[in-house]
MARKETI-215032 format. One record per residue (C-alpha): residue in one letter; x, y, z; chain. Coordinates in nm, 4 decimals, padded with zeros to 6 digits. Layout:
// MARKETI-215032
+----+----------+----------+----------+----+
! aa !     east !    north !       up ! ch !
+----+----------+----------+----------+----+
!  A !        X !        Y !        Z !  A !
...
+----+----------+----------+----------+----+
***
This chain:
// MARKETI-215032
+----+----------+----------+----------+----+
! aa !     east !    north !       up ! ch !
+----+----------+----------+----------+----+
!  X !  14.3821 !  13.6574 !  14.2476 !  A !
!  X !  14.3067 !  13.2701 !  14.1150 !  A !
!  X !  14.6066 !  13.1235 !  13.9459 !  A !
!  X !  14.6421 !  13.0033 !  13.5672 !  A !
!  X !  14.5556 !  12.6664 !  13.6900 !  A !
!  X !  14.2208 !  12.7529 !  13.8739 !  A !
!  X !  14.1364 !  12.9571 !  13.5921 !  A !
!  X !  14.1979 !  12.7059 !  13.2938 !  A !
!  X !  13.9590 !  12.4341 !  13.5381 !  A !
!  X !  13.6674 !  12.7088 !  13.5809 !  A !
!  X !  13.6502 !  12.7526 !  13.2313 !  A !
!  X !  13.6468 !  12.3843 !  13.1925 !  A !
!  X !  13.3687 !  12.3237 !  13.4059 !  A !
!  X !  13.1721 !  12.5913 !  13.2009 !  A !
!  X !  13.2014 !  12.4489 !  12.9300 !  A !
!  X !  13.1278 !  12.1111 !  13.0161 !  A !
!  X !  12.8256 !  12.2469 !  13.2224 !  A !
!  X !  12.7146 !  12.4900 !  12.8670 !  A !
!  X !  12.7523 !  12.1393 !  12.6479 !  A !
!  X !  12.5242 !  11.9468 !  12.9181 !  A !
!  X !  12.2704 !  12.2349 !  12.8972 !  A !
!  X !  12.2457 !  12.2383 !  12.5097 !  A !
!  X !  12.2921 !  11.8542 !  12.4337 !  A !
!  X !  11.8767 !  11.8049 !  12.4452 !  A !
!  X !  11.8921 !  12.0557 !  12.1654 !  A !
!  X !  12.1673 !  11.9195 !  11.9847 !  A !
!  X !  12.0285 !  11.5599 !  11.9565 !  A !
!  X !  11.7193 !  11.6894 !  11.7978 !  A !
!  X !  11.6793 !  11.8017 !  11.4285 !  A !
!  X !  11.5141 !  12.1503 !  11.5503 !  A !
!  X !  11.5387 !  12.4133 !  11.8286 !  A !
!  X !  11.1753 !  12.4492 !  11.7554 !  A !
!  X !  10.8495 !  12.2589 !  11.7823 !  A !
!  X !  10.7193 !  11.9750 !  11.5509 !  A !
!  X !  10.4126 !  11.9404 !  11.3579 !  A !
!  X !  10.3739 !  11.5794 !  11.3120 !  A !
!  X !  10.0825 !  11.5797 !  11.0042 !  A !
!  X !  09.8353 !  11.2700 !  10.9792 !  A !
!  X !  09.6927 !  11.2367 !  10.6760 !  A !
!  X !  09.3625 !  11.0132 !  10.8567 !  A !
!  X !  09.1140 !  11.1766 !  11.1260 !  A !
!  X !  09.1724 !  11.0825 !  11.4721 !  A !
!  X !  09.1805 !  10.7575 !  11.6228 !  A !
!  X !  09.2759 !  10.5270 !  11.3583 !  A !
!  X !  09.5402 !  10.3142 !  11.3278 !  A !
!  X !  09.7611 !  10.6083 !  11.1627 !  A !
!  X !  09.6426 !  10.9002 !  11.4125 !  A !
!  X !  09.7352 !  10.6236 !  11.7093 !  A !
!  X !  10.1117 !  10.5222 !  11.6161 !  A !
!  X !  10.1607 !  10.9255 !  11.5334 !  A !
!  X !  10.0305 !  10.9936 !  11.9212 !  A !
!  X !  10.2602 !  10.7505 !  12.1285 !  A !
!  X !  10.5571 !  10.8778 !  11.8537 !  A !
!  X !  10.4717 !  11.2115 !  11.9297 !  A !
!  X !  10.4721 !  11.1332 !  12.3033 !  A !
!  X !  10.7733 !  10.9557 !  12.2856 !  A !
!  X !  10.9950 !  11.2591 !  12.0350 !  A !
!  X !  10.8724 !  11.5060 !  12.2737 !  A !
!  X !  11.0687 !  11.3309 !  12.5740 !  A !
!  X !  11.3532 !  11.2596 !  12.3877 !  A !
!  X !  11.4743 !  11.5771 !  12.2004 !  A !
!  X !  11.3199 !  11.8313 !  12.4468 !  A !
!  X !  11.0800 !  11.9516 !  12.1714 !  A !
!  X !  10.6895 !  11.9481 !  12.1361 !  A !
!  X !  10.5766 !  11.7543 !  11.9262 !  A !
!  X !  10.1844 !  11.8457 !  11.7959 !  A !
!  X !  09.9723 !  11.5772 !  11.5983 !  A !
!  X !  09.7890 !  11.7631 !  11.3265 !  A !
!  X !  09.5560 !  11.5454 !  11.1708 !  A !
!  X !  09.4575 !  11.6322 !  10.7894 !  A !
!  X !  09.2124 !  11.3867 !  10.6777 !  A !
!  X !  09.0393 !  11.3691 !  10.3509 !  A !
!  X !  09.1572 !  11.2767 !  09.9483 !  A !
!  X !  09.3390 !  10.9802 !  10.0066 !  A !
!  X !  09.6237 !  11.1266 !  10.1450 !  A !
!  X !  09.6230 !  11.4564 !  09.9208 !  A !
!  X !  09.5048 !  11.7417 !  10.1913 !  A !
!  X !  09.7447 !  11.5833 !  10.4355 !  A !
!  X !  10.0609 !  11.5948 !  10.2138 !  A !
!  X !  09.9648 !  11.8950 !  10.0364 !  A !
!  X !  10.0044 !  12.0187 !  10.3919 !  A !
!  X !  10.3427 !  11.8828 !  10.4504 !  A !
!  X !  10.5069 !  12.0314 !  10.0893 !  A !
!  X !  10.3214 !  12.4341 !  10.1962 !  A !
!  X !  10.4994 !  12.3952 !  10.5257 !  A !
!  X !  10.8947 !  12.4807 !  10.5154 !  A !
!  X !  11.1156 !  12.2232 !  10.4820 !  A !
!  X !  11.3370 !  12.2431 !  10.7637 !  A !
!  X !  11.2255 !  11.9984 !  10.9393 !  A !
!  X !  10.9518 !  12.1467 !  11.1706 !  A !
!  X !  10.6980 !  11.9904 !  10.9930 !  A !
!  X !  10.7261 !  11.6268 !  10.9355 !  A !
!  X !  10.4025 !  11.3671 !  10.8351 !  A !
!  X !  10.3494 !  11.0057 !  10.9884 !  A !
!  X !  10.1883 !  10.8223 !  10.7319 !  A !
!  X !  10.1129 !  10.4301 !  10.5839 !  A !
!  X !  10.3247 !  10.4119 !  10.2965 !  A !
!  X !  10.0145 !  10.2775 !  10.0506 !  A !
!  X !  09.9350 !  10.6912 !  10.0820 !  A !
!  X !  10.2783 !  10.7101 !  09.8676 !  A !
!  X !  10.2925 !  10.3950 !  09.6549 !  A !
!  X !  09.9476 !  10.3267 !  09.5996 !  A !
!  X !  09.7003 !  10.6269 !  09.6008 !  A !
!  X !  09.8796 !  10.8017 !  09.3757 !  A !
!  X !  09.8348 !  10.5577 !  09.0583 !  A !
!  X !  09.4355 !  10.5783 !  09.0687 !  A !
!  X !  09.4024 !  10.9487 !  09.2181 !  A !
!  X !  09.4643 !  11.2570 !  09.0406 !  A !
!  X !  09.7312 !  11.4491 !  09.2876 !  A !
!  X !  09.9000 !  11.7708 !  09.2913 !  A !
!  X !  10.2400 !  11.6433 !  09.3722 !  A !
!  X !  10.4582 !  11.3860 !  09.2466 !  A !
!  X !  10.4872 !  11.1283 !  09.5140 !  A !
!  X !  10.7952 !  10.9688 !  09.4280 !  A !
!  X !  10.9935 !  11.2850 !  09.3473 !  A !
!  X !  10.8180 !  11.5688 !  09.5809 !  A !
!  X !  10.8367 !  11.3481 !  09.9666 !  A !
!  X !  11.1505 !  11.1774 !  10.0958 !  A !
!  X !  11.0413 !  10.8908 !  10.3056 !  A !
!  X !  11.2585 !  10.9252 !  10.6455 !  A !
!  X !  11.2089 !  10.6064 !  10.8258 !  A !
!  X !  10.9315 !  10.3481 !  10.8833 !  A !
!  X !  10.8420 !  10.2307 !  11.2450 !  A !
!  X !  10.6164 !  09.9681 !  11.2195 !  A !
!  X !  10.5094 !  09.7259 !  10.9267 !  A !
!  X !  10.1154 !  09.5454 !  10.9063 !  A !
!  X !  10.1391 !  09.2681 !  10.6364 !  A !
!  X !  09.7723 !  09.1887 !  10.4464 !  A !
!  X !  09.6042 !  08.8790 !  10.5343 !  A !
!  X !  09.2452 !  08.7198 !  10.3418 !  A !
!  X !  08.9623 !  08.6559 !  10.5966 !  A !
!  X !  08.6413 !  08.5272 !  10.5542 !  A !
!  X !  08.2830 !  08.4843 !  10.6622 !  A !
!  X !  08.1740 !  08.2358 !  10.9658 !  A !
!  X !  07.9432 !  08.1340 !  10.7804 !  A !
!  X !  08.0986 !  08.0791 !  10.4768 !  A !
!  X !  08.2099 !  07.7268 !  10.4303 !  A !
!  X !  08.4927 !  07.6658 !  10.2951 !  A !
!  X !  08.7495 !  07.5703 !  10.5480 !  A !
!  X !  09.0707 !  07.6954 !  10.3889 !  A !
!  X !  09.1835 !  07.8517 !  10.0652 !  A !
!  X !  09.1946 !  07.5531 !  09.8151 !  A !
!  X !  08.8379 !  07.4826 !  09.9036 !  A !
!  X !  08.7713 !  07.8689 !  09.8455 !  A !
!  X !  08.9014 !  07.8116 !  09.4983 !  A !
!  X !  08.7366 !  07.5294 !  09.4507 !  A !
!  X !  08.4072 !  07.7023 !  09.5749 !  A !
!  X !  08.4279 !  07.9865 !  09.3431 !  A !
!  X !  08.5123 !  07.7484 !  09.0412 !  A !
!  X !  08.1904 !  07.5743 !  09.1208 !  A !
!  X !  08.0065 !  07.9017 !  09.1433 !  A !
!  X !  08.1328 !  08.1286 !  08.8893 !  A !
!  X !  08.0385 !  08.4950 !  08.9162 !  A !
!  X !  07.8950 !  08.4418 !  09.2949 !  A !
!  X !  08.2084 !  08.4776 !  09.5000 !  A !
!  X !  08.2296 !  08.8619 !  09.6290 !  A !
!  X !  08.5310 !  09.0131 !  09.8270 !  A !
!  X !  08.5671 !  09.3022 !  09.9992 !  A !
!  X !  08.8499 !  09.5862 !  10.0215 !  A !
!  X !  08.9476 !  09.8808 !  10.2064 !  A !
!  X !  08.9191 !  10.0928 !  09.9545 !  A !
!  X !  08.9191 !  10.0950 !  09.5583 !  A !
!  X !  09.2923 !  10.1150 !  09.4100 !  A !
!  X !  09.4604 !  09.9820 !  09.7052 !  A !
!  X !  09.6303 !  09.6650 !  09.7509 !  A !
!  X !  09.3517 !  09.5626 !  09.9432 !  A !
!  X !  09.1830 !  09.5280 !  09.5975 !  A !
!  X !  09.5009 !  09.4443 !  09.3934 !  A !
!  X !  09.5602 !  09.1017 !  09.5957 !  A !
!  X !  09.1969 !  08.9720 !  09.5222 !  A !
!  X !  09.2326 !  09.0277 !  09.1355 !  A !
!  X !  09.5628 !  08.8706 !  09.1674 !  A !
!  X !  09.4497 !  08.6053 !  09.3282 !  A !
!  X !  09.1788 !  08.5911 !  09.0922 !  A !
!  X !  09.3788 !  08.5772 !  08.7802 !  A !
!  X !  09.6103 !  08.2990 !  08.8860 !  A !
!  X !  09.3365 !  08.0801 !  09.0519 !  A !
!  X !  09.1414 !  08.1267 !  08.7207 !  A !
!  X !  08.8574 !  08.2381 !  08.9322 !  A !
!  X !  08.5809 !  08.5098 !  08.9076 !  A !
!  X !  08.5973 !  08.7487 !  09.2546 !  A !
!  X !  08.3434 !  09.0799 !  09.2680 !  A !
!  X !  08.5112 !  09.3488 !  09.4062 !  A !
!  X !  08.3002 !  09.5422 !  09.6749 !  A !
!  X !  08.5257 !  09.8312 !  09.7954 !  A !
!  X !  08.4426 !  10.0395 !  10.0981 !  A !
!  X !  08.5761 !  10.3523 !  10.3055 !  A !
!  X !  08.7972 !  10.2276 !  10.5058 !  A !
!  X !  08.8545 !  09.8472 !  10.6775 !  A !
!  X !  08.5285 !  09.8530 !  10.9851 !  A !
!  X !  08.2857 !  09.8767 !  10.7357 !  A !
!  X !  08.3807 !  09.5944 !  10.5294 !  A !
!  X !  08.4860 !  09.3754 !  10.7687 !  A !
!  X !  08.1101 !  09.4433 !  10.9235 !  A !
!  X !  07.9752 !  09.2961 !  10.6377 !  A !
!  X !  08.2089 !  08.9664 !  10.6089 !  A !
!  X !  08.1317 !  08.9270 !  11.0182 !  A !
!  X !  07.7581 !  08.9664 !  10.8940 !  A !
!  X !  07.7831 !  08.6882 !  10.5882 !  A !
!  X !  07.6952 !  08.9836 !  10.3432 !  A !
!  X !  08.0497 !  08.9242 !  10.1385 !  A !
!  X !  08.1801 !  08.6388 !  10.2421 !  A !
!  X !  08.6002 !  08.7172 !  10.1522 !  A !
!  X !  08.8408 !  09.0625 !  10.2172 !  A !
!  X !  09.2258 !  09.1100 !  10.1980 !  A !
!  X !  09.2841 !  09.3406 !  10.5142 !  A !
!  X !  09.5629 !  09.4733 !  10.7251 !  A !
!  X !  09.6364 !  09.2078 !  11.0302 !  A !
!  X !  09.6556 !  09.4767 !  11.2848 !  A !
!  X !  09.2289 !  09.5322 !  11.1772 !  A !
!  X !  09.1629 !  09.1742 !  11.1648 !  A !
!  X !  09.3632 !  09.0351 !  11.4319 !  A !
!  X !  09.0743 !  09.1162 !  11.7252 !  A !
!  X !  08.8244 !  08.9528 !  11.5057 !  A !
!  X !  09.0322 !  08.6624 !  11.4238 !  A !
!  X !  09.1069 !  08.5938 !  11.7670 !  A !
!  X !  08.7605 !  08.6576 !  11.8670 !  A !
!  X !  08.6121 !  08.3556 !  11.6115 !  A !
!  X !  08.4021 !  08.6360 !  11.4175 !  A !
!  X !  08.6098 !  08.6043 !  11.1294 !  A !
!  X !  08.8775 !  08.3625 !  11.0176 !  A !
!  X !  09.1468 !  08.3813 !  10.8466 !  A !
!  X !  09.2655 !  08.1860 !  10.5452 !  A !
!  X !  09.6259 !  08.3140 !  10.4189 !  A !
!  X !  09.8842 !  08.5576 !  10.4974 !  A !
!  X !  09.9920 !  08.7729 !  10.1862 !  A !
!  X !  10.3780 !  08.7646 !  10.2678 !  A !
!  X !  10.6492 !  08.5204 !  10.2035 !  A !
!  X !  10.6754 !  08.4351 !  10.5906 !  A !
!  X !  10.4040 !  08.3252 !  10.8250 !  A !
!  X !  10.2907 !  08.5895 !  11.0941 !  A !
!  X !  10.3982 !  08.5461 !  11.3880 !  A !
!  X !  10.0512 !  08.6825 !  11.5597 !  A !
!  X !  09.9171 !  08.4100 !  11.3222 !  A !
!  X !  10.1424 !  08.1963 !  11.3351 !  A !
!  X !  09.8628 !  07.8694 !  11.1673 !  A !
!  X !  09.7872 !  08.0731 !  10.9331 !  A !
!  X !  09.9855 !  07.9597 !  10.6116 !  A !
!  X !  10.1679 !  08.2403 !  10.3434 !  A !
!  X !  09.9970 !  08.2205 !  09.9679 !  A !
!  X !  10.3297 !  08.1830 !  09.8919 !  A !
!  X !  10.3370 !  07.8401 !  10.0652 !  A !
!  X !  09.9847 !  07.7558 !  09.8854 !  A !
!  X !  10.1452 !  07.8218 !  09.5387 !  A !
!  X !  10.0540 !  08.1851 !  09.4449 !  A !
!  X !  10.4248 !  08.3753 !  09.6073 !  A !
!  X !  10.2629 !  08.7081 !  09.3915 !  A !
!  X !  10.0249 !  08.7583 !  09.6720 !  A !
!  X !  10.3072 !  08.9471 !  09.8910 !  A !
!  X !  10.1417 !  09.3007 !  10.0083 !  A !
!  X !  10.2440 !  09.4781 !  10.3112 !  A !
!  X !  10.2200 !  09.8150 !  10.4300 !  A !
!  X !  10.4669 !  09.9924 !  10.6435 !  A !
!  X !  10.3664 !  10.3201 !  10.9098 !  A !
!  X !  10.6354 !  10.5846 !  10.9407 !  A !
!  X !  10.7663 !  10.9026 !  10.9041 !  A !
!  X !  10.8149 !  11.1340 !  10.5586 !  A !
!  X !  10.8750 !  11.5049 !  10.5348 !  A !
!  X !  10.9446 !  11.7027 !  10.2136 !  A !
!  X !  11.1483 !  11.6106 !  09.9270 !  A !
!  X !  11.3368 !  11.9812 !  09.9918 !  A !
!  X !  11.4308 !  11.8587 !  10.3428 !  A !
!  X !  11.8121 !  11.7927 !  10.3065 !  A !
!  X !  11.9543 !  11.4835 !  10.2912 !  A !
!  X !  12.1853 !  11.5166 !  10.6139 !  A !
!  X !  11.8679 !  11.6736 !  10.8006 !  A !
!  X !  11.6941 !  11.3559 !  10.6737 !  A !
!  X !  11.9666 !  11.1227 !  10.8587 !  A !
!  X !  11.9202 !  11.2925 !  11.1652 !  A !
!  X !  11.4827 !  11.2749 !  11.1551 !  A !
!  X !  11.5685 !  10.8716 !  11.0720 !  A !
!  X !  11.8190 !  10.8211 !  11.3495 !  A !
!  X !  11.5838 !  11.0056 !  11.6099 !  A !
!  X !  11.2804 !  10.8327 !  11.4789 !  A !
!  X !  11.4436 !  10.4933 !  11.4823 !  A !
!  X !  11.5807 !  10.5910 !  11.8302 !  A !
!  X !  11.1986 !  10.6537 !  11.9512 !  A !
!  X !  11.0557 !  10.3507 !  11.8067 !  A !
!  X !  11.3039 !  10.1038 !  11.9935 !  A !
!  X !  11.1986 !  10.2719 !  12.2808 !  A !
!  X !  10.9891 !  09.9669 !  12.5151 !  A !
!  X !  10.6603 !  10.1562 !  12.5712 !  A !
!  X !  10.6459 !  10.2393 !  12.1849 !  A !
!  X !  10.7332 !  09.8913 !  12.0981 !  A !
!  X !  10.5273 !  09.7174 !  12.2904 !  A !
!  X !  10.2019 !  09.9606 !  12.1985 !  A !
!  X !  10.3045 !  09.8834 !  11.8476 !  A !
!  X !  10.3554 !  09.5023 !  11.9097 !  A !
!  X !  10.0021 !  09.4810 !  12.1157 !  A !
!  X !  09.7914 !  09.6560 !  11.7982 !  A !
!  X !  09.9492 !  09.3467 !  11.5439 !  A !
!  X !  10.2194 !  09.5888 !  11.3728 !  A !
!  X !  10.5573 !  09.3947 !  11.3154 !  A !
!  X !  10.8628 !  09.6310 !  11.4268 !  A !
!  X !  11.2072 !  09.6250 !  11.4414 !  A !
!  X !  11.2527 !  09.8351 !  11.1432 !  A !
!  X !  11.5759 !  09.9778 !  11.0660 !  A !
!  X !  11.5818 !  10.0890 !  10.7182 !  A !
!  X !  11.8076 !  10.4245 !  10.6113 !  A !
!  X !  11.5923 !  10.6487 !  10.5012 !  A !
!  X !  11.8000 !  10.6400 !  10.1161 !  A !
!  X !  11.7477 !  10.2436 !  10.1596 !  A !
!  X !  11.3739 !  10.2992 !  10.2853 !  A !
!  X !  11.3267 !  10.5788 !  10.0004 !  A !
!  X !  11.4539 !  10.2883 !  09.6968 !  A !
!  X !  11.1931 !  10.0792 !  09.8526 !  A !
!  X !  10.9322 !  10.2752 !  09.8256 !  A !
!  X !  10.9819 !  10.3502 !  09.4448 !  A !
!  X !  11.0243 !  09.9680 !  09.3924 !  A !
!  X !  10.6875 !  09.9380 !  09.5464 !  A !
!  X !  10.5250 !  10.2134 !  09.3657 !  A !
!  X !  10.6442 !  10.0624 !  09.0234 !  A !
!  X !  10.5071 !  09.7267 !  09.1297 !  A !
!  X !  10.1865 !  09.8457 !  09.2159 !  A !
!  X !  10.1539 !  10.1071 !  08.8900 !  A !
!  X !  10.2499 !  09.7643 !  08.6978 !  A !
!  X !  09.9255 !  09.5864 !  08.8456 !  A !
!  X !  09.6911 !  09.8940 !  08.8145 !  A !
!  X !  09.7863 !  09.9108 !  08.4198 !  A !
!  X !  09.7831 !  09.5253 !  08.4101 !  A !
!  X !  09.4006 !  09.5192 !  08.5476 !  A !
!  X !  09.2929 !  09.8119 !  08.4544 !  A !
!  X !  09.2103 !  09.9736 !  08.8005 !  A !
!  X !  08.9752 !  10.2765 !  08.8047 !  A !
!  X !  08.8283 !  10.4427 !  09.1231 !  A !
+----+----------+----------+----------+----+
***
């Protein structure tokens, strides 16, 4: 018969060797699976980040994690997805934040985007930068100013899409250069910036992480970076801040959100895994090799004020200029 002593360390051990067996489980925010919702079709920039997070979750709480892509409406079908799911954390939607603090203003949507998803933490930021044509030829952006002065009603930019701050920063940039600029939006940034690589429109405010190949290629170039620091992937490339126009200061951010209902202690724990995940080397340097700045770090109540800063901004310029899809 084993004494008190041998007793007291067997049940020890057990324990020790029960808390080892269940400490995968703990760290994660759910004993079950994760549906990671995309609100783009696969293989774009969105659909990419959510597949090497995915990748890297999985390893890390001991969890699938399944990339459900839900294209289509802006946004709408995807997060209409996330808000029918239950919010307890299984289901959880990697996003770009202009989905939340753009979209919303020039789309009729369901949901309320600033009261019905809680942003949980962002992963990876692209900051907007104005490229041109080869063959257009001014060769920075005074003399594009000066261009469209001298040619009033000729000078044509193009945009991602209509209602997005791909549009906002050329009728910004319009208004305090005192210059006319035709809008031409398309579906999406490859089709547009086909047509400045062509000569068809010779301007377009796009995400770096899109126009960084063709920058470094020579089939565009780039005239300004729409942020109040240079880029470090271009790092000649000056700000419109340092060119006298610091309004011109879009960025969009690519991250995780899940339901509004999803408690705010659950919350904490999706942001410190997420943030956890994207530190992790392989994630950071995929990230870092596309053009996306990271680092992030953001709370997700910190991350979740920013977002409805943003969203009042960009409501602000949509009233100011009118903007209609």
């Amino acid at each position: 018969m084993s004494s008190p002593r041998i007793r007291r360390t067997l049940l020890a051990a057990c324990v020790a060797v029960a808390a080892a067996t269940v400490a995968p489980t703990a760290a994660a925010w759910t004993d079950r699976p994760v549906r990671m919702v995309v609100p783009a079709p696969p293989g774009g920039t969105m659909d990419v980040v959510a597949r090497v997070l995915a990748e890297q979750l999985a390893a890390e709480l001991g969890q699938p994690v399944v990339v459900d892509n839900k294209p289509g409406g802006g946004g709408v079908i995807g997060i209409q997805a996330l808000l029918q799911a239950p919010a307890d954390g299984t289901t959880v939607m990697v996003t770009a934040s202009n989905v939340l603090t753009e979209i919303p203003h020039v789309v009729k949507t369901p949901y309320d985007a600033m009261k019905d998803v809680r942003p949980i933490a962002a992963i990876a930021r692209s900051t907007m930068v104005m490229v041109g044509a080869p063959s257009f030829a001014p060769a920075d952006l005074k003399a594009v100013v000066e261009h469209a002065k001298a040619n009033r009603g000729t000078v044509s930019f193009a945009s991602y899409s209509a209602g997005t701050a791909s549009q906002y920063a050329g009728m910004i940039l319009a208004q305090k250069a005192g210059i006319e600029l035709t809008h031409v939006p398309f579906q999406g940034s490859p089709p547009g910036l086909q047509q400045v690589m062509g000569g068809h429109i010779p301007l377009m405010f796009d995400g770096i992480v899109t126009s960084l190949p063709l920058v470094n290629g020579n089939k565009i170039k780039a005239y300004a970076i729409a942020s109040k620091t240079r880029s470090p992937y271009l790092p000649n490339v000056p700000t419109f801040a340092e060119l006298g126009y610091p309004d011109m200061d879009f960025s969009n951010w690519i991250g995780v959100v899940a339901s509004a209902q999803v408690p705010p202690a659950l919350a904490a724990r999706i942001n410190a895994a997420v943030l956890k995940a994207a530190a992790a080397p392989k994630l950071r340097d995929r990230l870092t090799a596309a053009g996306f700045e990271v680092g992030l770090t953001q709370s997700s109540d910190a991350l979740a004020q920013a977002v409805r800063a943003e969203s009042e901004r960009n409501a602000a310029i949509v009233r100011t200029f009118d903007i209609k899809l």
